[in-house]
LOMI-260433 format. One record per residue: residue number from 1; x, y, z of N, C-alpha, C in turn. Coordinates in nm, 4 decimals. Example, Ala and Ser with C-alpha at 12.3 -4.5 7.8 and 13.67 -1.06 7.14 Angstrom:
% residues 2
NODE  resi       npx       npy       npz      capx      capy      capz       cpx       cpy       cpz
NODE     1    1.3190   -0.5690    0.7800    1.2300   -0.4500    0.7800    1.3200   -0.3300    0.7800
NODE     2    1.2850   -0.2250    0.7080    1.3670   -0.1060    0.7140    1.2900    0.0030    0.7870
//
This chain:
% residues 169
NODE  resi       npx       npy       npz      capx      capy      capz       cpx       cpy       cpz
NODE     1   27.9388   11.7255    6.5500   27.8965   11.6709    6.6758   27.7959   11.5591    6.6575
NODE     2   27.7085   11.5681    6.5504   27.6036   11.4768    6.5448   27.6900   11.3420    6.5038
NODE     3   27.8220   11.3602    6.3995   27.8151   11.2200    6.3647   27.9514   11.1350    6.4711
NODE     4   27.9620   11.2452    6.5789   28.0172   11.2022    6.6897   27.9079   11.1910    6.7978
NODE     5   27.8191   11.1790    6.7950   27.6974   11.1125    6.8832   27.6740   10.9569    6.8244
NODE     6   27.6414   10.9672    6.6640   27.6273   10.8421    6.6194   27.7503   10.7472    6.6230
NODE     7   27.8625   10.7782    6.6401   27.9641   10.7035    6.6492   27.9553   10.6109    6.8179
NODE     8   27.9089   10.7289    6.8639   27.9835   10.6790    7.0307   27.8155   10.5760    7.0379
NODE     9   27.6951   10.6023    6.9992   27.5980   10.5061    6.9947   27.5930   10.3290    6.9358
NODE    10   27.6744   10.4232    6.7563   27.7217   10.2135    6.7016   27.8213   10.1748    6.8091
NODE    11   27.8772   10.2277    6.8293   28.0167   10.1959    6.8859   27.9809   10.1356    7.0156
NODE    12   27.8901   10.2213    7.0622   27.8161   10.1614    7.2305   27.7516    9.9795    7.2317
NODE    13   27.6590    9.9931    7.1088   27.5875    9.9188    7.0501   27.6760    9.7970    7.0217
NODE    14   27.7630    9.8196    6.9305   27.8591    9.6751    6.8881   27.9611    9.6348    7.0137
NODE    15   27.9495    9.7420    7.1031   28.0021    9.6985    7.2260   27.9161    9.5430    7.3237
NODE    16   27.7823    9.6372    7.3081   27.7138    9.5256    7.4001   27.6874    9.4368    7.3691
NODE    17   27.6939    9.4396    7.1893   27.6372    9.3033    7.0992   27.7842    9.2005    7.1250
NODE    18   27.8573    9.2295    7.0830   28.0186    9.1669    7.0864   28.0192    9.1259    7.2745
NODE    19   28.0005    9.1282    7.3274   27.9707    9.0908    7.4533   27.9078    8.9934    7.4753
NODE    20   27.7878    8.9658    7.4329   27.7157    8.8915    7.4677   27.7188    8.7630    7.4324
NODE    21   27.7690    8.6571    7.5164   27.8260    8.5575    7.5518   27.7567    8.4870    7.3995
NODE    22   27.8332    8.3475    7.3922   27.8112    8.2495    7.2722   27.7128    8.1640    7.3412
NODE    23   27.6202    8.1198    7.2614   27.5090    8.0092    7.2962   27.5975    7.8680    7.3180
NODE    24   27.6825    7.8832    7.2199   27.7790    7.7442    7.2236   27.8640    7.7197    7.3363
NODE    25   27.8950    7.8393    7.3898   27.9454    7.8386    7.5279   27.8758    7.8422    7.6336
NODE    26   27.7631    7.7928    7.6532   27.6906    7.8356    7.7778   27.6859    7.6115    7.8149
NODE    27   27.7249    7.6737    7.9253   27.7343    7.5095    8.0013   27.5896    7.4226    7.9522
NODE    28   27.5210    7.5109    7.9634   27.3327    7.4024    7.9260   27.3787    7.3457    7.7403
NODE    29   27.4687    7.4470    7.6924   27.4596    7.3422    7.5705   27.5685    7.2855    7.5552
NODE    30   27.6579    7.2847    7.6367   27.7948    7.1736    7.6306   27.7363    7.0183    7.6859
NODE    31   27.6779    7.0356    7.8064   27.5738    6.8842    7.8125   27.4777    6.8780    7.7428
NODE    32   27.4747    6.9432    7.6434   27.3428    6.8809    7.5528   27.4027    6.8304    7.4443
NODE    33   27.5316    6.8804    7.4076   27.6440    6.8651    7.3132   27.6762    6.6980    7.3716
NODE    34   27.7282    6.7188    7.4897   27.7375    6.5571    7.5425   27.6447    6.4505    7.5621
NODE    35   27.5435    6.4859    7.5850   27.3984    6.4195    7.5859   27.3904    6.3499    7.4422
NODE    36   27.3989    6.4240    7.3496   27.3794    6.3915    7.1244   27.4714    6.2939    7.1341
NODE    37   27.6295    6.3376    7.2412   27.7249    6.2162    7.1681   27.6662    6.0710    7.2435
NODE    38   27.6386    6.0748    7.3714   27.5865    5.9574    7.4651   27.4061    5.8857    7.3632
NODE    39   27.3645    5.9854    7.2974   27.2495    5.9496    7.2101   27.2913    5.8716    7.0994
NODE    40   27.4001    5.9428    7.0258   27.4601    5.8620    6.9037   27.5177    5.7067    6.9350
NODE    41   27.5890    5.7104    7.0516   27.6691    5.6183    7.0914   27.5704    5.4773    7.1635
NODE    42   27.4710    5.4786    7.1583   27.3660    5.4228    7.2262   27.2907    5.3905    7.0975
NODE    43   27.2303    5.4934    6.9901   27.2281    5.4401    6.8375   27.2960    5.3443    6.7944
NODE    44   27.4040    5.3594    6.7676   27.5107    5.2190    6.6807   27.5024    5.1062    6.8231
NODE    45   27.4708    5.1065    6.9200   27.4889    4.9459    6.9731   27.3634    4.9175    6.9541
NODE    46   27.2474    5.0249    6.9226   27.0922    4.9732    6.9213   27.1084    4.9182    6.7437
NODE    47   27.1764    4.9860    6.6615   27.1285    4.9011    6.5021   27.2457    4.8194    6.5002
NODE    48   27.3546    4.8053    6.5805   27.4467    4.6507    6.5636   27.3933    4.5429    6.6268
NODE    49   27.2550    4.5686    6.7251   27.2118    4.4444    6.7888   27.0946    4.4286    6.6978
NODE    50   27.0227    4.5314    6.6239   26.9717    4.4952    6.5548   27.0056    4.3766    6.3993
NODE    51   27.1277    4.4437    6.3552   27.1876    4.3101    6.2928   27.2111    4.1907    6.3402
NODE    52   27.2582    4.2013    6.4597   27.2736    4.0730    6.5038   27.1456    3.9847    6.5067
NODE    53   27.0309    4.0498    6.5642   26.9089    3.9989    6.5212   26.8843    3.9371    6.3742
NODE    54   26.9133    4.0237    6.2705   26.8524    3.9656    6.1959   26.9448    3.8594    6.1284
NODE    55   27.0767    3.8628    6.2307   27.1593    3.7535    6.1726   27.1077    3.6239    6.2372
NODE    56   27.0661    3.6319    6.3520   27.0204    3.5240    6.4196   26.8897    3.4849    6.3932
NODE    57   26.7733    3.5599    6.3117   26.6727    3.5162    6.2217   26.7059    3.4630    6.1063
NODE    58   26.8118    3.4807    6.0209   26.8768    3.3955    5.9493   26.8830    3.2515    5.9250
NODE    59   26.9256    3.2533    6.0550   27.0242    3.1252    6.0975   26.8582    3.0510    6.1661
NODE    60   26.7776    3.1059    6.2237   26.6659    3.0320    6.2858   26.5606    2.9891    6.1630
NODE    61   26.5759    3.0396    6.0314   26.4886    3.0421    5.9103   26.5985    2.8849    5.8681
NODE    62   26.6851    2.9593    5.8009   26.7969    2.8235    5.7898   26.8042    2.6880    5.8218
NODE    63   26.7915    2.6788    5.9964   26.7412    2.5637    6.0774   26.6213    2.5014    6.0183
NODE    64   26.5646    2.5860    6.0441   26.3863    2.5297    6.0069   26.3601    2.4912    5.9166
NODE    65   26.4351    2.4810    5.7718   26.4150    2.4509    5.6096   26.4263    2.2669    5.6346
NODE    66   26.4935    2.2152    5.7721   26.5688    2.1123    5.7778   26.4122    2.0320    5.8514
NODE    67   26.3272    2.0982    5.8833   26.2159    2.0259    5.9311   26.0705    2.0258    5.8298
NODE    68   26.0189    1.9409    5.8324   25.9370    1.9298    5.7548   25.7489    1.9682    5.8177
NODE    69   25.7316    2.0488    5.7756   25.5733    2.0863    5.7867   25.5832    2.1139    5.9635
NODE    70   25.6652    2.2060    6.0203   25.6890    2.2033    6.2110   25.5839    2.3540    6.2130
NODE    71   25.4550    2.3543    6.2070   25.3446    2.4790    6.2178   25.4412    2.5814    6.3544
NODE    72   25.4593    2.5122    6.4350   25.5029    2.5352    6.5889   25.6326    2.6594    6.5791
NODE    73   25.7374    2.6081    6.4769   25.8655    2.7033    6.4340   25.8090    2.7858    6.3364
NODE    74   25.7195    2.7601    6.2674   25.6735    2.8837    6.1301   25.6224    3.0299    6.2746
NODE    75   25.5636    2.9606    6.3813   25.5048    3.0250    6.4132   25.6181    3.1335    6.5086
NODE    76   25.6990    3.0704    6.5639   25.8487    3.1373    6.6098   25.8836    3.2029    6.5112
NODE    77   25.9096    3.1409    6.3726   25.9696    3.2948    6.3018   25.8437    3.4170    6.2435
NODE    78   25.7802    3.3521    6.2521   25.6486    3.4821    6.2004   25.6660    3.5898    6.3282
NODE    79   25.6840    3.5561    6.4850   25.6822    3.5609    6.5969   25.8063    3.6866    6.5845
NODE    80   25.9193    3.6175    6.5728   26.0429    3.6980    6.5237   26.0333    3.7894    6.3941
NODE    81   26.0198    3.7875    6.3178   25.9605    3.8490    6.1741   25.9268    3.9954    6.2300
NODE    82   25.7996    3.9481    6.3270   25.7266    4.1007    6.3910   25.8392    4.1871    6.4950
NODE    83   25.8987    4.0653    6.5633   25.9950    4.1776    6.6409   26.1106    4.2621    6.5786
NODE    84   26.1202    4.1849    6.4735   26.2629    4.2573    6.3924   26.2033    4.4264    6.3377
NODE    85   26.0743    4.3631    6.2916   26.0208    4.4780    6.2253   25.9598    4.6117    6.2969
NODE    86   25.9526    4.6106    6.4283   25.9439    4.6887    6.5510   26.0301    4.7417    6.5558
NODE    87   26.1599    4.6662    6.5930   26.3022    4.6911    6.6136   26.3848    4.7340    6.5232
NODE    88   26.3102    4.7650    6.3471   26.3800    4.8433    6.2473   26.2913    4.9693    6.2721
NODE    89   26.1677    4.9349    6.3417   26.0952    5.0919    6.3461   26.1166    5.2045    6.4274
NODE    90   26.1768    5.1241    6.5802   26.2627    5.1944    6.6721   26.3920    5.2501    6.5886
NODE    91   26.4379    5.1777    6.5348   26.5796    5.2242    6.4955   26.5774    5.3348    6.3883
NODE    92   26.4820    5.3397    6.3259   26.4135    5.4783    6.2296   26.3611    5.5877    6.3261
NODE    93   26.3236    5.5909    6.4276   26.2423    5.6446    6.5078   26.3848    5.7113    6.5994
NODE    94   26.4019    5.6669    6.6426   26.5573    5.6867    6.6907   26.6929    5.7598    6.5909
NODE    95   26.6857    5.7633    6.5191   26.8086    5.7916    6.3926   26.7129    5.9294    6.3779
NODE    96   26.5904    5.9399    6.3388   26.5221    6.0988    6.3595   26.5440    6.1836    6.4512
NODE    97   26.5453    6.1257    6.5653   26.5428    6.1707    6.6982   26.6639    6.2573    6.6906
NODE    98   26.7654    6.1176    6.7042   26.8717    6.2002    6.6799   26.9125    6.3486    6.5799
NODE    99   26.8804    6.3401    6.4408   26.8320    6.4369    6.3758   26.7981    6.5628    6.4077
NODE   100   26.6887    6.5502    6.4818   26.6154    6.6521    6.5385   26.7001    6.7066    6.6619
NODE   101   26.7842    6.6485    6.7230   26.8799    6.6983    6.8265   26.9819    6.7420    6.7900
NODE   102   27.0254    6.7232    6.6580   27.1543    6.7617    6.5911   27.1092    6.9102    6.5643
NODE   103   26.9909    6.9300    6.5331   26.9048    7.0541    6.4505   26.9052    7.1621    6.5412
NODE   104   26.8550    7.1224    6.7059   26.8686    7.1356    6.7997   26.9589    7.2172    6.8527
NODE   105   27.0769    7.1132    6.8353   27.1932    7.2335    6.8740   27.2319    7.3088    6.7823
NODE   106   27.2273    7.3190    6.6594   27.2799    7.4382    6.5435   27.2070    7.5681    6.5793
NODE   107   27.0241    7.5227    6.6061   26.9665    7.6491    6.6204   27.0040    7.7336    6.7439
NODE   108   27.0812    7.6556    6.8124   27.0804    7.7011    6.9855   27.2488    7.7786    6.9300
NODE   109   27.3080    7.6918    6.9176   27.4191    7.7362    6.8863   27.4336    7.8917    6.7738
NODE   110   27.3975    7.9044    6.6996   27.3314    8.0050    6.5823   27.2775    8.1056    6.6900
NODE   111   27.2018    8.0885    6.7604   27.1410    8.1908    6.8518   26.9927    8.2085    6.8023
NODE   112   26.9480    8.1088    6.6988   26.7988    8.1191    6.6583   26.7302    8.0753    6.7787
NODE   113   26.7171    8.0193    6.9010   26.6764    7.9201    6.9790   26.7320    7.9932    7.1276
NODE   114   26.6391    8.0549    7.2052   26.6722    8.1172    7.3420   26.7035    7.9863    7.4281
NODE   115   26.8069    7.9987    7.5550   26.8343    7.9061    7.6108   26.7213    7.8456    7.6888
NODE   116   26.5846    7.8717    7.7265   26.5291    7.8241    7.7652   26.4298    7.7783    7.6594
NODE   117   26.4068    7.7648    7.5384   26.3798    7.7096    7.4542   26.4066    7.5390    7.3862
NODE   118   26.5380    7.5726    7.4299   26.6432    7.5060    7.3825   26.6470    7.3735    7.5274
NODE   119   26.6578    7.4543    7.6251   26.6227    7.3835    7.7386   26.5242    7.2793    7.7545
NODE   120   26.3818    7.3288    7.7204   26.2717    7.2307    7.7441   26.2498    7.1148    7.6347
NODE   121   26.3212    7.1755    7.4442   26.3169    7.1063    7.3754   26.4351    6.9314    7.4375
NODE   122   26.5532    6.9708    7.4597   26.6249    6.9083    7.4968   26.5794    6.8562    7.6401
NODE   123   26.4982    6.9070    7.6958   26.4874    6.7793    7.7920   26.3224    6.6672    7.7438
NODE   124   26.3037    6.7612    7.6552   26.1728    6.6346    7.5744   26.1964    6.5489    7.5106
NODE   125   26.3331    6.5784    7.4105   26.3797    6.4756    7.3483   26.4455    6.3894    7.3903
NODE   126   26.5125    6.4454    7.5344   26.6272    6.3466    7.6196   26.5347    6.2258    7.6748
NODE   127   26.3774    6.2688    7.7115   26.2392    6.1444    7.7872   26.2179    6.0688    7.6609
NODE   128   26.2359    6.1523    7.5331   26.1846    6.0281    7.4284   26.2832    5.9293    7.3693
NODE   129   26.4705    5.9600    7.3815   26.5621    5.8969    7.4064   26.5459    5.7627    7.5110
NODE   130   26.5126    5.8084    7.6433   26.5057    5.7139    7.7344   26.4357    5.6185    7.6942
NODE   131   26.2918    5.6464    7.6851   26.1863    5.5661    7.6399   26.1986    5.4480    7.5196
NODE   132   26.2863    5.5557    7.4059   26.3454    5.4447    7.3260   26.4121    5.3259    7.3607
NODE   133   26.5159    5.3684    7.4076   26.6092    5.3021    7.5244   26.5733    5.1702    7.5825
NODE   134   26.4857    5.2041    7.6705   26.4128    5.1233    7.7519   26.3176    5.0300    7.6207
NODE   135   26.2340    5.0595    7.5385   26.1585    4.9732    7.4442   26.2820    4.9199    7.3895
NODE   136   26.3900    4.9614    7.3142   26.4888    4.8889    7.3092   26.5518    4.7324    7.3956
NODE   137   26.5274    4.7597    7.4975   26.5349    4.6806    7.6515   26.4383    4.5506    7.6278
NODE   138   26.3321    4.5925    7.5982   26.2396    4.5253    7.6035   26.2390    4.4161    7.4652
NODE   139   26.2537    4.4943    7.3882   26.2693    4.4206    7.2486   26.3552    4.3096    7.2375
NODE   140   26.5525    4.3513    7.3008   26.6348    4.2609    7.3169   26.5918    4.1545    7.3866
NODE   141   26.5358    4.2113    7.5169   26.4718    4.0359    7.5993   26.3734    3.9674    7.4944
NODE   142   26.2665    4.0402    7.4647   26.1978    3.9575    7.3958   26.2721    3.8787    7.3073
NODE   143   26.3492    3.8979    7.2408   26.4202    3.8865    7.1331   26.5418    3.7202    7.1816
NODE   144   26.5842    3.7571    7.2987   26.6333    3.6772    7.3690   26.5666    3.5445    7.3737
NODE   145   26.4273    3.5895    7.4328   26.3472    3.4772    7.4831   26.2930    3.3801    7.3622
NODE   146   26.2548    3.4681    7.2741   26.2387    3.3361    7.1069   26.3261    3.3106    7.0598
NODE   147   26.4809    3.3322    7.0512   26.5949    3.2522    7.0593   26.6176    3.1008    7.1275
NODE   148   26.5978    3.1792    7.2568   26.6511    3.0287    7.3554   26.5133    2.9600    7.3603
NODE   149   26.3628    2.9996    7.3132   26.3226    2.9383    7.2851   26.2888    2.8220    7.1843
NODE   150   26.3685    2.8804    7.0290   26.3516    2.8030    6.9235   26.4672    2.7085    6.9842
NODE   151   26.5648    2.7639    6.9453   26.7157    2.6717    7.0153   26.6833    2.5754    7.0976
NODE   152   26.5785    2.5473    7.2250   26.5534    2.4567    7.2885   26.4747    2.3757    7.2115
NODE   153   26.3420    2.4106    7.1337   26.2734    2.3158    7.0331   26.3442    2.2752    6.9277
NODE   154   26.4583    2.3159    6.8670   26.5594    2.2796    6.7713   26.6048    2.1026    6.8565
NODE   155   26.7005    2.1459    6.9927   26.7099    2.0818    7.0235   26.6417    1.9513    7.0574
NODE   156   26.5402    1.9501    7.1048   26.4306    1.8509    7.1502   26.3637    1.8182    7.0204
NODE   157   26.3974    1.8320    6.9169   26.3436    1.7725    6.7496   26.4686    1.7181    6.7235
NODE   158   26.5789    1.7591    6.7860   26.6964    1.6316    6.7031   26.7222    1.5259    6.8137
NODE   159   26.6642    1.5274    6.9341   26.6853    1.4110    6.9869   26.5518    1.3251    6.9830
NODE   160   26.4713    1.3979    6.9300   26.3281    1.2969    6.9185   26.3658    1.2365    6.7651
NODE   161   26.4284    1.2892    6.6644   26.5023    1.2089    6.5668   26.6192    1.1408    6.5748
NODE   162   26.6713    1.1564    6.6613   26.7433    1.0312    6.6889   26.6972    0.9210    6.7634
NODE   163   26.6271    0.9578    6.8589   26.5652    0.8565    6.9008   26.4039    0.7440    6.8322
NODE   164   26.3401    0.8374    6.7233   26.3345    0.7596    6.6288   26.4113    0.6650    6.5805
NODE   165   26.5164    0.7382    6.4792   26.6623    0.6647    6.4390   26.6525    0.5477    6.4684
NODE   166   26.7014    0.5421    6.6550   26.7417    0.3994    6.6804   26.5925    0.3684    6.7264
NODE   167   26.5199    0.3872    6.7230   26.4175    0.2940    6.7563   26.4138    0.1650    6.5900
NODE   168   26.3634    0.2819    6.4508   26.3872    0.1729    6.3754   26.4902    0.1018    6.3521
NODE   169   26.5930    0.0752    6.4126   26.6666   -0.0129    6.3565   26.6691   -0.1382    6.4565
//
């Protein structure tokens, strides 16, 4: 009788355990599951614009070899120099993030991580996503604006050399 008490107890026991729903299935971590992919996917256009940046610092260093002693453009790319280097620090800062959200869901998923745990972490990291985001925002305009700024002084130095040009002749 006793080891038909202990039977009907494991037996009770692996009943309620085997029951109890998957962390991976609970709707709060299927949008958090979707949230990582909308995080990742927002990553690669933040470090492909970052290349593009530093393709277009390139090309603004490049230009400038063609002018002689211009303090004014050293000072545009020193200008640019600093934003790139912000904008590789976001993109480190961000690629962690992500990290830490990947980590995120294993522990939640695993069942190390109660859903309301899991909850508040994921909505802290989702404000420091945004925030990235948005400094991201900020960076591209900036980034924008000493572009079409050099590009316009590019311009207005080759028509003040041409118009040198024909003046001496």
């Amino acid at each position: 009788m006793k080891t038909l008490s202990k039977l009907t107890v494991i037996a009770t026991v692996l009943f309620f355990v085997s029951c109890k729903q998957n962390p991976a299935e609970a709707p709060e971590h299927k949008a958090m599951v979707e949230k990582h992919q909308e995080m990742e996917t927002s990553h690669e256009a933040m470090a492909k614009e970052h290349n593009t940046m530093k393709d277009d610092h390139q090309q603004m260093v490049n230009a400038h070899k063609a002018i002689e002693n211009d303090s004014i453009h050293l000072v545009t790319e020193k200008s640019h120099t600093a934003l790139l280097a912000k904008h590789g620090e976001l993109i480190t800062a961000h690629k962690a993030l992500i990290e830490k959200h990947a980590e995120l869901e294993a522990k939640h998923a695993s069942g190390e991580m109660t859903l309301e745990q899991m909850t508040a972490e994921h909505e802290s990291m989702k404000a420091e996503h945004e925030n990235m985001e948005k400094e991201h925002q900020s960076i591209a305009a900036e980034h924008k604006k000493i572009t079409e700024e050099d590009q316009k002084m590019m311009k207005e130095d080759k028509e003040k050399a041409a118009e040198e040009g024909g003046d001496q002749k």
